[in-house]
N, C-alpha and C positions, 0 to 999 in steps of 0.2 A: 952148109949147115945153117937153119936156121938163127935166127938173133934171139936172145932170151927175153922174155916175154914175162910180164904177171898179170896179163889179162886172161881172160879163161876161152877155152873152145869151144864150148858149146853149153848147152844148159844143165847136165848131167854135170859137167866139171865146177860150174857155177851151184850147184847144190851141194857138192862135197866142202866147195870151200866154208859157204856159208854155215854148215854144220859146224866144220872145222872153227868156227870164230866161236858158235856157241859154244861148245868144249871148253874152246880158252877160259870164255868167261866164268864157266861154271866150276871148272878143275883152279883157278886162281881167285875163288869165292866172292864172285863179284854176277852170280848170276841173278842179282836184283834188277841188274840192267838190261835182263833180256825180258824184249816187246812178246817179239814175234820174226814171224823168217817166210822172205815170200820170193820164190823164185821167178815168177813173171815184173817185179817193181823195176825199176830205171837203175840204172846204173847206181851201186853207191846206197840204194836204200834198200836191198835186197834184205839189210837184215837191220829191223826196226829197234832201237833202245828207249829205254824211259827215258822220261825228260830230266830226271837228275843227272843221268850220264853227262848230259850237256850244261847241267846248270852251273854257271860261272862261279869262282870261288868268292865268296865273300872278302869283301875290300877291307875291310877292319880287323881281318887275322893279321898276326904279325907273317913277316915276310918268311918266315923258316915254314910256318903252316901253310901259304901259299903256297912256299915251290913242291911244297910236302903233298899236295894233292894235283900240282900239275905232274909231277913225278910219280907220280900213282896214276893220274889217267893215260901219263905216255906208256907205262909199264903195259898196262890191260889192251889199249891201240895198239902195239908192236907186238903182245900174244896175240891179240885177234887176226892181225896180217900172217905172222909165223903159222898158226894153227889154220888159218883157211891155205898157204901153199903146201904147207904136212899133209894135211886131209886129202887132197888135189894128187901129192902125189903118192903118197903111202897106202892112204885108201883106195882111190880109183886106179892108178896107173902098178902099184906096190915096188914103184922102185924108191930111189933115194931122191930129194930134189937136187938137181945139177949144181953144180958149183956155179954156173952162171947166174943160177934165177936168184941163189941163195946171195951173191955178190949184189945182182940189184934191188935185191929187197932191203938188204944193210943201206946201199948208197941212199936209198929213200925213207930209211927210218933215221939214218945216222942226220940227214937235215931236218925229218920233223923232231927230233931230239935235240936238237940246237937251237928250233923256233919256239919248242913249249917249254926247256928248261933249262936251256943252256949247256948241254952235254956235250962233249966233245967227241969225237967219232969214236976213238978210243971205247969209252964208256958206253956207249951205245952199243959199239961191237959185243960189250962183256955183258951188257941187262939181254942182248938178245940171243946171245950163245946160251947163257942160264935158259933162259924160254925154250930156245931150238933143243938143246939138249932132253929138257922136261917133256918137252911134246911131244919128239920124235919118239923116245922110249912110251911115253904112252900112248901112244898110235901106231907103237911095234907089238903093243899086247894085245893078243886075238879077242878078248872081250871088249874091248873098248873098237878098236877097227871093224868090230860088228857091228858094235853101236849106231857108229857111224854110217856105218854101208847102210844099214835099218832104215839112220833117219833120214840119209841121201835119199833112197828110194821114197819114203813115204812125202818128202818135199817132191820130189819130183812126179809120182801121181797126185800131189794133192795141190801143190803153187803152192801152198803156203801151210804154217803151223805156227799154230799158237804158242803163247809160253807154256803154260799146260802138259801141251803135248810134246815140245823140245824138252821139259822136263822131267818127261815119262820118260824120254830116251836116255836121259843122263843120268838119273838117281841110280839104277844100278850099281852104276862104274863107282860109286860112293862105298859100295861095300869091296873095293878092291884093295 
């Protein structure tokens, strides 16, 4: 038996996931942060965010408002990781994710939760059960898994799509 794995097989898998992150972002109201989504870019920049996603927190909030938005951007970072392995396997393959890949994607959030905010695995287990649960059910609903499958395809004949047009794919699911 293979070893579990969260890197992707090919390029077709690497457009489900990257759909999958837009989802996240836009189903957890935070799709201010979506660029764009280009399936030919380097490893890792497959899917472009604004540059506030990244701008650092102001050093003169008091320290509850700080972890208050490092906590918020680990939240949206661990749906986007959950929602691109959902998409990858719900949409493209329509089974469940393994229990293996599901266990290494925790072991790799549960430490970037300890380096952004001090979370203890415990707690990390529980922000991303809440996520894995939310996502999984809405990427078991056939209107939204079409969505997907839609905007898979149209990233994969096109390399890339604009915010625009990832958001032509998503506004639907809003009257769901």
């Amino acid at each position: 038996m293979a070893s579990a794995s969260l890197k992707y097989t090919d390029s077709t898998d690497r457009a489900f996931g990257l759909c999958g992150m837009a989802l996240s972002l836009y189903i957890f109201d935070a799709e201010k942060y979506i660029d764009s989504l280009r399936l030919d870019a380097p490893a890792d920049y497959g899917m472009r965010l604004t540059p506030d996603f990244f701008t650092p927190v102001n050093p003169g909030l008091s320290v509850k408002n700080v972890w208050t938005a490092s906590f918020r951007h680990f939240q949206l970072t661990s749906a986007m990781v959950i929602g691109n392995l959902l998409a990858r396997s719900l949409g493209r393959r329509h089974s469940d994710l393994s229990r293996e890949v599901r266990s290494l994607m925790l072991e790799h959030l549960a430490r970037e939760g300890e380096e952004s905010c001090g979370l203890e695995a415990a707690e990390v287990e529980q922000i991303c059960d809440n996520s894995f649960s939310y996502l999984r059910q809405l990427l078991m609903h056939p209107a939204v898994n079409s969505a997907i499958c839609d905007m898979a395809r149209s990233l994969s004949e096109r390399q890339t799509l604009s915010r625009d047009e990832i958001l032509t794919h998503l506004m639907p699911l809003s009257r769901l």
